[in-house]
C-alpha positions, 0 to 999 in steps of 0.5 A: 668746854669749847668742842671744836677742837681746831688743828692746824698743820703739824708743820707749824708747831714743829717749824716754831719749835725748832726756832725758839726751843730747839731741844724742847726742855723749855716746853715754850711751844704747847699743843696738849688738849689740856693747854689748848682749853686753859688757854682758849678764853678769858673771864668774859663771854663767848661767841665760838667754841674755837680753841687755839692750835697751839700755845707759845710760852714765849720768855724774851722779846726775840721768841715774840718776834719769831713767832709773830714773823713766823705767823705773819709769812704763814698767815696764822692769827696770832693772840697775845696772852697776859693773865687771861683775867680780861671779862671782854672776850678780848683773848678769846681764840679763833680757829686756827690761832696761836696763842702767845703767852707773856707770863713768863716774861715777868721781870722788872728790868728797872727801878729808877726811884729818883726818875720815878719810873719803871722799866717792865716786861709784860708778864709783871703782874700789877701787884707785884710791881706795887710790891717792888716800888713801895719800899722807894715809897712809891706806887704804881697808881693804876690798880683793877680788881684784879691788881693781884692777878692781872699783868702790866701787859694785859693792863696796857692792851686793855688801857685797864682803870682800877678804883685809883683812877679818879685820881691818877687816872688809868693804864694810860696815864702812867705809860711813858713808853713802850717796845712793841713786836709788830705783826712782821716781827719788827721791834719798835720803841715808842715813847719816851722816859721824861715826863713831858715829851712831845716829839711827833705821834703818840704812838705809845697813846695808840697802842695802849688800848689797842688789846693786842691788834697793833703789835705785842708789848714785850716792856713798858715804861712806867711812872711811878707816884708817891706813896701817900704817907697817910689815908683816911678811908670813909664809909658813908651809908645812904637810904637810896642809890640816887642818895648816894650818887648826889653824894658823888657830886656833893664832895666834887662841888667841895673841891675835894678830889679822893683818892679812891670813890666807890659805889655800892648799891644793896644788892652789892652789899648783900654779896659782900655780906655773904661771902665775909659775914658782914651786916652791910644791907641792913645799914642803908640801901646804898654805900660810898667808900671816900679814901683821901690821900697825901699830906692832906689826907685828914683834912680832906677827910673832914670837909668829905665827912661834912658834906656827906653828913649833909646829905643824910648819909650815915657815917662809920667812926672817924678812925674807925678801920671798917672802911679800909677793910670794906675798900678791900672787900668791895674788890671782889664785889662783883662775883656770887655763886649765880650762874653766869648764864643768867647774869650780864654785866657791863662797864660803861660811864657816864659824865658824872654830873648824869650819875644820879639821872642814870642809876634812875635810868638803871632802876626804871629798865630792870623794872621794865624788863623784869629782871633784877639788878645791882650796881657797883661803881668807880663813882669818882670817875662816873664809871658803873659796872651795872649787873643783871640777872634772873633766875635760871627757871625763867629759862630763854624768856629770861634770857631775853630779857635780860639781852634787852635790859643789857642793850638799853642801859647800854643806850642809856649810857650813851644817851647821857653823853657816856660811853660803852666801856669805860675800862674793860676794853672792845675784845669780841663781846662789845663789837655789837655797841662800837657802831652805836658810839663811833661815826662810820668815819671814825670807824674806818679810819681804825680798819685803816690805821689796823691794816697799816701795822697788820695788813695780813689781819694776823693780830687778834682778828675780831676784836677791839674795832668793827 
C-alpha cells in the first residue's frame, strides 16, 4: 500500500465540487482514503508510493472539461482512468494529481449496423460492446485479455491488441474517429465515420496510443466487422518452443491467415493445468491454438491441419471442442499464485520471421542468468509476452537476475529488428527502454509535439514518451 499520503489544498476539491456536483448526491468528486489507494495504480509495476489527491468520477463530457480547464489554470496533473487493467504503470499517480475516472460514462451512443460503425463513450467496456453489435452479426475485433474487464477508452489510450490482431489488427485499426477534451478544456473532433478518408493530419492516428498525455477521449468512432458465421479452432502440440514457433511460419508460407495464432510454452500449459485441471504439459513441450474464420473457415482449417502435421505437431480431433475452450482459457494464462516481486514479464515483438531464432534467444538468457521462464505469445502477429521468475528465497541476488534477464530479452528484441511493446503501451515502467529504440530526434519531436497540446505538462506527466 503506497504511504505518501499526498494532499493537495482543500480549495481544489471544493472549487471542482461546486463546478460539476454542486449538491454532492452524485459523489463524482471523492478524496476518502479508501478511494484515493484503489484509484492510485493499475496492474503494472511501480515506481512511487504517490496516491492522487483526489478522484473525479466525471459522467459527461462537459465534467471532462471542467475539470481539465480547471486543472489546466491551476497547474494540477490530471490522470485519465478507464478500467485500471493497464500492466504498464501507465495510470499510476503522481503526487498531487487528480485522477479522472470515465467508468461512468459507459453508454453506447450509437449502433449504425449498415455503416458498420459504432458511436461510444470511453467507460464501455469491450466486451460489452461485442455483446451490443453480435445480435447485428457483427463484431468489435480488438479483443485483449481482459476484453471483459477493460474500457474501449483504455484500449484507445493504450492502442491495446488482443489475440484477434493478426488478423483485424489492434485498437488502431478499427478507430474512425474521436471527441477529444484537451488539456485547457477544449473539445476537438477528430477523424471521420467513412472508412476511407484522407482529408489533412491523422490526428485521430496520434491520439490513439498516446495513453492519455494528449487529451482525454470522451467517445470513439468505431468499425465494426462481420461476425464470422463459422470458426474451427485447432490445438496442435509440439515436442519444443522452437518446434512450435516454425509452425507459425509454416502456415503463413500456406497463405493462410487465422483469425487467431497463439503460443504456449510448458511452462504456460503447466499454469493452465493448475488453475482448471487439465493434462496440457504432459502433451508436448510447446502448444499453437489456430482459429480460422469466415465462409472458409473449414477449408483453411484443413491446409492449417496439413501443414502442422508436417511438422511433427500433434493435433486434437478435428470437431473436437478442446481447443475453442483452451483459446478461452489461454486468456488467463499469464496470472499463478507466484509472488509478483519476483516475477517480470514483458510485451515485446519481433518480426515473425526471427520467432524461432528469438524464443532461442529467450531460453539461452534464463539459462545464463539462472532464473526460470515461460512464454505465451500472439505468435500470428510475432508478439510474446515472455515471463521470468525465481523463487522468493534467492532474495535480492535473485532479484538482480531477474532485472538482468529482463533487460536483455528486451535488447534481444530489438536486436531481431522488434520493438519494446507491442500492445501494453510506455506508461512509467517502460520509459527506461524508449531510448533504446527511438533516435534522440524522434524523441524530441514527441516532447515537441506533447508541449503543443499540453504546455502546462498537466496530462498524465511521466509516462508514455522521454
Amino acid at each position: 500500500m503506497p504511504n505518501n499520503q499526498t494532499t493537495v489544498d482543500g480549495q481544489h476539491v471544493a472549487a471542482l465540487r461546486d463546478r460539476i456536483d454542486p449538491d454532492g448526491r452524485s459523489g463524482k468528486v471523492q478524496d476518502s482514503a479508501a478511494t484515493r489507494i484503489a484509484y492510485c495504480r493499475d496492474f503494472g509495476p511501480r515506481e512511487d508510493d504517490f496516491l492522487p489527491a483526489f478522484v473525479v468520477f466525471a459522467e459527461c463530457v462537459e465534467d471532462v472539461q471542467a475539470v481539465l480547464s480547471y486543472a489546466n489554470d491551476h497547474a494540477v496533473p490530471v490522470i485519465a482512468r478507464g478500467a485500471g487493467t493497464g500492466v504498464s504503470g501507465g495510470v499510476n499517480a503522481s503526487e498531487n494529481c487528480i485522477v479522472l475516472s470515465l467508468e461512468r460514462m459507459d453508454r453506447i451512443l450509437e449502433i449504425r449496423p449498415e455503416d458498420e460503425v459504432a458511436v461510444v463513450e470511453p467507460g464501455v467496456v469491450n466486451g460489452d460492446l461485442g455483446d451490443a453489435v453480435a445480435e447485428y452479426g457483427l463484431m468489435y475485433a480488438p479483443d485483449p485479455a481482459s476484453y471483459r474487464q477493460s474500457t474501449i477508452g483504455g484500449n484507445v489510450a493504450t492502442n491495446a491488441g488482443g489475440l484477434r490482431c493478426a488478423k483485424y489488427g489492434v485498437t488502431r485499426d478499427s478507430v474512425l474517429g474521436l471527441d477529444v477534451v484537451l488539456a485547457d478544456g477544449t473539445l476537438l473532433h477528430t477523424g471521420r465515420s467513412t472508412f476511407k478518408g484522407v482529408a489533412g493530419y491523422d490526428l485521430t492516428s496520434l491520439f490513439v496510443g498516446s495513453e492519455g498525455t494528449l487529451g482525454v477521449v470522451v467517445s470513439a468512432t468505431v468499425r465494426l466487422r462481420y461476425l464470422s458465421p463459422e470458426s474451427r479452432s485447432i490445438a496442435a502440440f509440439f515436442p519444443t518452443v522452437e518446434a512450435a514457433a516454425a509452425g507459425v511460419l509454416a502456415v503463413g508460407r500456406h497463405r493462410v491467415q487465422p483469425a487467431i495464432m497463439e503460443f504456449l510454452d510448458a511452462g504456460t500449459m503447466a499454469v493452465i493445468d493448475a488453475g482448471f485441471g487439465t493434462d496440457l504439459a504432459s502433451r508436448g513441450g510447446a502448444l499453437l491454438l489456430v482459429r480460422t474464420d469466415g465462409h472458409g473457415a473449414r477449408v483453411e482449417e484443413a491446409i492449417v491441419r496439413e501443414a502442422l502435421t508436417r511438422l511433427g505437431a500433434q493435433l486434437a480431433a478435428a470437431g473436437d471442442d478442446i481447443a475453442a475452450r483452451l483459446i478461452e482459457m489461454r486468456r488467463s494464462s499469464r496470472g499463478d499464485i507466484q509472488d509478483d516481486e519476483y516475477r517480470v514479464g514483458e510485451d515485446v515483438a519481433v518480426p515473425r520471421s526471427q520467432l524461432v531464432a528469438y524464443v532461442h534467444r529467450l531460453s539461452e538468457i534464463a539459462t545464463e542468468h539462472g532464473v526460470m521462464l515461460r512464454i505465451v505469445a500472439h505468435a500470428g502477429d510475432g508478439n510474446l509476452h515472455p515471463t521470468f521468475w525465481v523463487a522468493p528465497e534467492d532474495g535480492a541476488d535473485g532479484l538482480e537476475r531477474l532485472a538482468r534477464a529482463l533487460d536483455e530479452s528486451v535488447r534481444g528484441a530489438l536486436d531481431a529488428g522488434g520493438t519494446i511493446t507491442g500492445e501494453h503501451g510506455i506508461g512509467q515502467f517502460k520509459r527506461r527502454w524508449l531510448g533504446w529504440e527511438q533516435q534522440e530526434e524522434v524523441l524530441e519531436l514527441q516532447r515537441q509535439i506533447k508541449k503543443l497540446f499540453d504546455p502546462h505538462g498537466i496530462l498524465n506527466p511521466g509516462k508514455a514518451i522521454l
